[in-house]
C-alpha positions in Angstrom: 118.2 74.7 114.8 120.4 77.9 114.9 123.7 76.7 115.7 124.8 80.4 117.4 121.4 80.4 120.0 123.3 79.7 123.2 125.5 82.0 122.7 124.1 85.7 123.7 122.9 87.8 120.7 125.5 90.2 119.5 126.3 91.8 116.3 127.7 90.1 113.3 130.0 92.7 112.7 130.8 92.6 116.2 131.5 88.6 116.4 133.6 88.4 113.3 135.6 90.6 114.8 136.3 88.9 118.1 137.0 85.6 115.2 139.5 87.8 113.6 141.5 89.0 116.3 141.9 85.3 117.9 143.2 83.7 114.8 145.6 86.8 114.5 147.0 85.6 117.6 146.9 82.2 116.9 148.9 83.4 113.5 151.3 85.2 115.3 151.9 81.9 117.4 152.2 80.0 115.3 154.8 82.4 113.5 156.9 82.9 116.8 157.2 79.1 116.9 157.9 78.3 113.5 154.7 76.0 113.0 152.6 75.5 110.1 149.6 74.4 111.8 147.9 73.5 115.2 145.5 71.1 116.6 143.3 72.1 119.1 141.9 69.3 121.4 141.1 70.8 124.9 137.6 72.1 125.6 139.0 75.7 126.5 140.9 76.0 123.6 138.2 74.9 121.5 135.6 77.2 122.8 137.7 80.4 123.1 139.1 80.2 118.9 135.0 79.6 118.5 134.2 82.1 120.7 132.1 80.1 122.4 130.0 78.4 119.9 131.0 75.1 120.0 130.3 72.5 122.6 132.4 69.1 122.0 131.9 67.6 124.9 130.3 64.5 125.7 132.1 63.1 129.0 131.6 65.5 131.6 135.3 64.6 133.3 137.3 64.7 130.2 139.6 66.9 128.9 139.2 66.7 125.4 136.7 67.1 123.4 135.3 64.7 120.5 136.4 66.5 118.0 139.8 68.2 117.4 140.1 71.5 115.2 143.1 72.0 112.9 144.3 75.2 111.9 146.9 75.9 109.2 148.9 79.2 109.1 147.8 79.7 105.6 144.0 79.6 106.7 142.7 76.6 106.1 140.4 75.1 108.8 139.1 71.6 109.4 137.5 69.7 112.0 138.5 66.0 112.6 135.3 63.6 114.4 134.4 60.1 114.4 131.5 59.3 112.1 128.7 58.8 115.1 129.8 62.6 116.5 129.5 64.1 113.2 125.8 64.6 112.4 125.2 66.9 115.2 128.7 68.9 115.1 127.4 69.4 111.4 124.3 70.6 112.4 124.5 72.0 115.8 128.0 73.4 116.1 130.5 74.6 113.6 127.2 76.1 111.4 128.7 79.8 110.2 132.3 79.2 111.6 133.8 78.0 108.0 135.7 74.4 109.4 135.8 71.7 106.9 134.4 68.6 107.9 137.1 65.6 108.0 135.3 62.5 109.2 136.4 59.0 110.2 135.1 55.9 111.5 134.5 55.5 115.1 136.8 52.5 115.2 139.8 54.6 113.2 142.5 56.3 114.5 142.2 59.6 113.3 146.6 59.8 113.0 146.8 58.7 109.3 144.4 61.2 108.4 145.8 63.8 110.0 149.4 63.1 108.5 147.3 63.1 104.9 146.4 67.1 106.0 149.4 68.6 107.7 151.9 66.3 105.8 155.8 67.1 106.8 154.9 70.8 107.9 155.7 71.3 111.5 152.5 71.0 114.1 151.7 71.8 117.1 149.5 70.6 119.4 147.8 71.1 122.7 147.3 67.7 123.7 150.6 65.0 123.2 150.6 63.9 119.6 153.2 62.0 117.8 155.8 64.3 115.9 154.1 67.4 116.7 154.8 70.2 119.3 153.3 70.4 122.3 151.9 73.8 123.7 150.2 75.9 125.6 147.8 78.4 124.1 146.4 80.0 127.6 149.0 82.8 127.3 146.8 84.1 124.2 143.5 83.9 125.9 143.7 87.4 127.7 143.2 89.7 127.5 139.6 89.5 127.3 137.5 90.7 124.1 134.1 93.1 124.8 132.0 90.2 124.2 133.9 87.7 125.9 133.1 89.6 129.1 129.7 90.2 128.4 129.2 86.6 128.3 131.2 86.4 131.5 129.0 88.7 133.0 126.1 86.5 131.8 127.4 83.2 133.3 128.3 85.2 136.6 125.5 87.4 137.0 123.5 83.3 136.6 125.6 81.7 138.7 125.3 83.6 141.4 121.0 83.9 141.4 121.4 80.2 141.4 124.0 80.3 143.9 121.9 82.4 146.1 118.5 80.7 145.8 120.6 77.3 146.9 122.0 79.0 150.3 118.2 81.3 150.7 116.5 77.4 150.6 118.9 75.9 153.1 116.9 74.5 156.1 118.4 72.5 159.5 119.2 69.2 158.8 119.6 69.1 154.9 122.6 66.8 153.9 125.7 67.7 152.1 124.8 65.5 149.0 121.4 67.2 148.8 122.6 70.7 148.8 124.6 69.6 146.1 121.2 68.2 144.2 120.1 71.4 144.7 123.0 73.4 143.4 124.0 71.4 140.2 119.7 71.8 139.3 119.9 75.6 139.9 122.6 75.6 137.3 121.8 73.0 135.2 118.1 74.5 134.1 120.1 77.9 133.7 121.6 75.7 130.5 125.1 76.0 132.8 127.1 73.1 133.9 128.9 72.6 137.5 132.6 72.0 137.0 133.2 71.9 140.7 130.7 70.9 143.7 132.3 71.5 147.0 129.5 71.3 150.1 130.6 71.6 154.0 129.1 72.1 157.3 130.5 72.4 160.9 134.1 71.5 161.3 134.7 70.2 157.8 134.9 73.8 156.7 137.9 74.5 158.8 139.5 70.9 158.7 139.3 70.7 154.8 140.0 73.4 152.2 138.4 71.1 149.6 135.3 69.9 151.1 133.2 67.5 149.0 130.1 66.2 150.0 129.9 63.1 152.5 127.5 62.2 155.2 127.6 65.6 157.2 124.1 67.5 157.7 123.4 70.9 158.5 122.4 71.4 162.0 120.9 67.9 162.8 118.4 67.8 165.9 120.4 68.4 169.2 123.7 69.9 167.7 125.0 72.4 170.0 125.4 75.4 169.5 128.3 76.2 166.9 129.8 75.3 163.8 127.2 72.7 163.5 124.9 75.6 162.5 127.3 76.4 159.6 126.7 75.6 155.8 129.1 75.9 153.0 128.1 76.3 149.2 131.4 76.5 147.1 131.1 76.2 143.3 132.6 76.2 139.5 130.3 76.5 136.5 131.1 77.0 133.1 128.9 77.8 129.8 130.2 79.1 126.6 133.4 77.6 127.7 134.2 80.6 130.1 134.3 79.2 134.1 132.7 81.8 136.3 133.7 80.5 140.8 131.9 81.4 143.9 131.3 80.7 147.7 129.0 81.3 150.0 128.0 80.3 153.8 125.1 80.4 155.7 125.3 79.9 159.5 121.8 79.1 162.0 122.1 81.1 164.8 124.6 83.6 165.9 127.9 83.8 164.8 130.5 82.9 166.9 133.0 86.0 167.5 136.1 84.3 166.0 134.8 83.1 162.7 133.2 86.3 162.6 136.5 88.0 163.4 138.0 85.5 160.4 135.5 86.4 157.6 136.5 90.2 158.0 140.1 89.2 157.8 139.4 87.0 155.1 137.4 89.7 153.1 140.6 92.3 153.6 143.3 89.4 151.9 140.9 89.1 149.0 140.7 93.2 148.6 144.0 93.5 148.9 144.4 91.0 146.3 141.9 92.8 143.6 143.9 96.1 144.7 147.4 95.0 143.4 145.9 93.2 140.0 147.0 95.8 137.8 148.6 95.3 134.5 151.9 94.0 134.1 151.6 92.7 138.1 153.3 89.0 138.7 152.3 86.4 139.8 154.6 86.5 142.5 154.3 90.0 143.0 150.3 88.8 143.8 151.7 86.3 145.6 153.8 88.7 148.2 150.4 91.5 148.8 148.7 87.6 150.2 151.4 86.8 152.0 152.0 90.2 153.9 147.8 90.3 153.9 147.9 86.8 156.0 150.7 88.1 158.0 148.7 91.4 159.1 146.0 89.3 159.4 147.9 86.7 162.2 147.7 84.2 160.5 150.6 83.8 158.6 151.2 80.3 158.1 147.5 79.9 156.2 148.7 81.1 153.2 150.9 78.0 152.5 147.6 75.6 153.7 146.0 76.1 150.4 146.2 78.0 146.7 145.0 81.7 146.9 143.6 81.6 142.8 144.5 83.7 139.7 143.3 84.5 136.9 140.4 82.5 134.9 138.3 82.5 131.8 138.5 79.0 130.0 139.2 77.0 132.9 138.9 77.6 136.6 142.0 79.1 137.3 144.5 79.7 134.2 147.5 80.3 136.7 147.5 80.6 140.3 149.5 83.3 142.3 153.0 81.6 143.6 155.8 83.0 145.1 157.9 82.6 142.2 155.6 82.6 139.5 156.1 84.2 136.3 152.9 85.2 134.8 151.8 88.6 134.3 148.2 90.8 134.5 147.1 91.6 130.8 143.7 93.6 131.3 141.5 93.3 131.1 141.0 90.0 132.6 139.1 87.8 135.0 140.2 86.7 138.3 138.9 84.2 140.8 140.8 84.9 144.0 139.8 82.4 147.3 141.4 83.8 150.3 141.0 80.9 153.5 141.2 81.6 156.8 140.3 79.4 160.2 137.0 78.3 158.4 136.3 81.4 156.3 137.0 81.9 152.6 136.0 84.5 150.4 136.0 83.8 146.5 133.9 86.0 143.9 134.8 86.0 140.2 135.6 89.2 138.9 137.0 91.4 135.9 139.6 94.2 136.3 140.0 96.4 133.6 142.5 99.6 133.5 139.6 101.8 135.3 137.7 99.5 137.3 137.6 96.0 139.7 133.5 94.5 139.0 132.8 91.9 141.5 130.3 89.9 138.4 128.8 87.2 140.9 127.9 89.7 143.4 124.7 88.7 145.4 122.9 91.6 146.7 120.2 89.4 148.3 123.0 87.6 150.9 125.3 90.1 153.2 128.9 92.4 152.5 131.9 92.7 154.3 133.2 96.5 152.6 136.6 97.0 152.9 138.6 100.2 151.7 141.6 100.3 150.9 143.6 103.8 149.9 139.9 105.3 149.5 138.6 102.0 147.2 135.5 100.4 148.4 135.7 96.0 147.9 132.4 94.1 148.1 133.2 90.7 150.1 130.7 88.1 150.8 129.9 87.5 154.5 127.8 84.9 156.0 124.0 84.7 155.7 122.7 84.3 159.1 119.6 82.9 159.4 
């Protein structure tokens, strides 16, 4: 089997490269805090220094993979797995990627082993681990490298055909639990798996930001007219390690004026939003264009009812916009903004580079809001009215 076949078809030269420059600024780390070595536990982490290659992970929920990569400043790279994970991270995984194999038995605890390779030097570490440093690597993940937004435009460009088919098939009286059946399938036979599954209809849309699926049903027989008509399709998927988000509604029968009225507000606080991401923008810079956006919009006390995003990659949201955050725009990078407002909610994945906002899980088959701001066209997703 050819270890590298999920991954989109690029050139070796082109690859190594992307390799390269990711343990340069793991290097560079690793100088600027004085470490001799890191171990790298956490899916994200793991797939970005692969660049996507390798796929550790066995229990959907968990954090950390079955396997944990250690990375010495001098160059030296091994991977550390329990004898019954090893065969097929052998065969199907680190193939072409230069890792050592360091294997233990399923019952061990890997700790003496590891002390055998890093001995006194200093370690870090991105999970807690006795006498090493903890950290945080998602500063070094942006910006984004040329292939690392191809592939992000892969995922999107997958997600949201799947994402669209699921809201296109949507008939009256489907139940929450089903149209998530639906939506995790659409993914899963694209080889992509659902990180977050969030299904609404009628007035669980505006009561909950977070709406999981329970016992509701889209327009059963007699609902009256109104937000029993109204379907909500809100999702996270990830493949290659990189987390592409999007949401989208359908609605039988007219819309009513005010949630109309909210979805064009809505779709203006999330172009205002992609407007101000420029390099070197804060987070709490972001934070203030949402808050005055929400204020224009009448609605100023929403923005404090839920998070508005930030940026993504190798994890749904690597920070989210706050009013004091700290965190800065490097470009180019993704973003997953999700504006809410009185039952509407706009959230696309997209990557801004110095010249240009792309919108990657645009779905031309389901209706736009366009908003312009100083002369700059923004795509929003409206409602699909059927």
């Amino acid at each position: 089997m050819n270890p590298v076949s999920e991954v989109p078809a690029q050139d070796i030269a082109l690859r190594s490269a992307e390799l390269n420059e990711k343990y340069g600024r793991l290097g560079s780390f690793l100088d600027r805090n004085n470490l001799s070595a890191v171990l790298l536990s956490r899916h994200e982490n793991i797939a970005w220094i692969t660049a996507g290659q390798v796929e550790a992970r066995v229990a959907l929920g968990v954090e950390t993979a079955v396997t944990s990569l250690l990375i010495t400043r001098s160059g030296l790279r091994y991977y550390l797995a329990p004898n019954n994970e090893a065969p097929r991270l052998a065969d199907e995984e680190f193939v072409g990627l230069g890792y050592e194999a360091v294997i233990y038995p399923w019952y061990q605890n890997p700790a003496a082993l590891l002390r055998e390779l890093t001995g006194d030097t200093a370690l870090g570490s991105d999970v807690p681990v006795a006498n090493a440093t903890h950290v945080n690597l998602a500063p070094l993940r942006a910006p984004l490298l040329a292939p690392e937004i191809d592939r992000f435009i892969n995922l999107s460009r997958q997600t949201a055909d799947a994402t669209a088919s699921v809201v296109e098939s949507l008939t009256p009286g489907i139940a929450e639990e089903e149209m998530a059946a639906r939506t995790a399938s659409a993914l899963l036979e694209r080889g992509i798996t659902p990180t977050v599954l969030l299904m609404g209809v009628d007035d669980r849309i505006r009561k909950y930001k977070h709406a999981v699926p329970r016992s509701g049903r889209l327009a059963p027989p007699g609902a009256r007219h109104g937000l029993e008509r109204y379907g909500m399709v809100n999702l996270c998927a990830r493949k290659w390690g990189l987390v592409a988000s999007i949401t989208r509604f359908v609605h039988f029968g007219s819309v009513p004026d005010d949630l109309a009225a909210s979805f064009t507000a809505v779709a203006r606080i999330h172009s205002e939003l992609l407007h101000a991401t420029r390099a070197g923008a804060t987070s709490a810079q972001l934070f203030e264009v949402a808050r005055k956006a929400y204020a224009s919009a009448g609605a100023a006390e929403e923005i404090v009812l839920h998070h508005q995003g930030g940026p993504c990659g190798y994890g749904e949201r690597d920070w989210l916009i706050q009013p004091e955050g700290t965190d800065t725009v490097v470009l180019p990078q993704a973003f997953a903004y999700n504006p809410s407002l009185r039952g509407a909610k706009v959230e696309d994945t997209a990557v801004v580079t110095e010249n240009q906002v792309e919108i990657l899980t645009d779905t031309p088959t389901l209706p736009v809001i366009e908003t312009v701001i100083n002369g700059e066209v923004y795509r929003s997703a409206g409602i699909l009215v059927r």
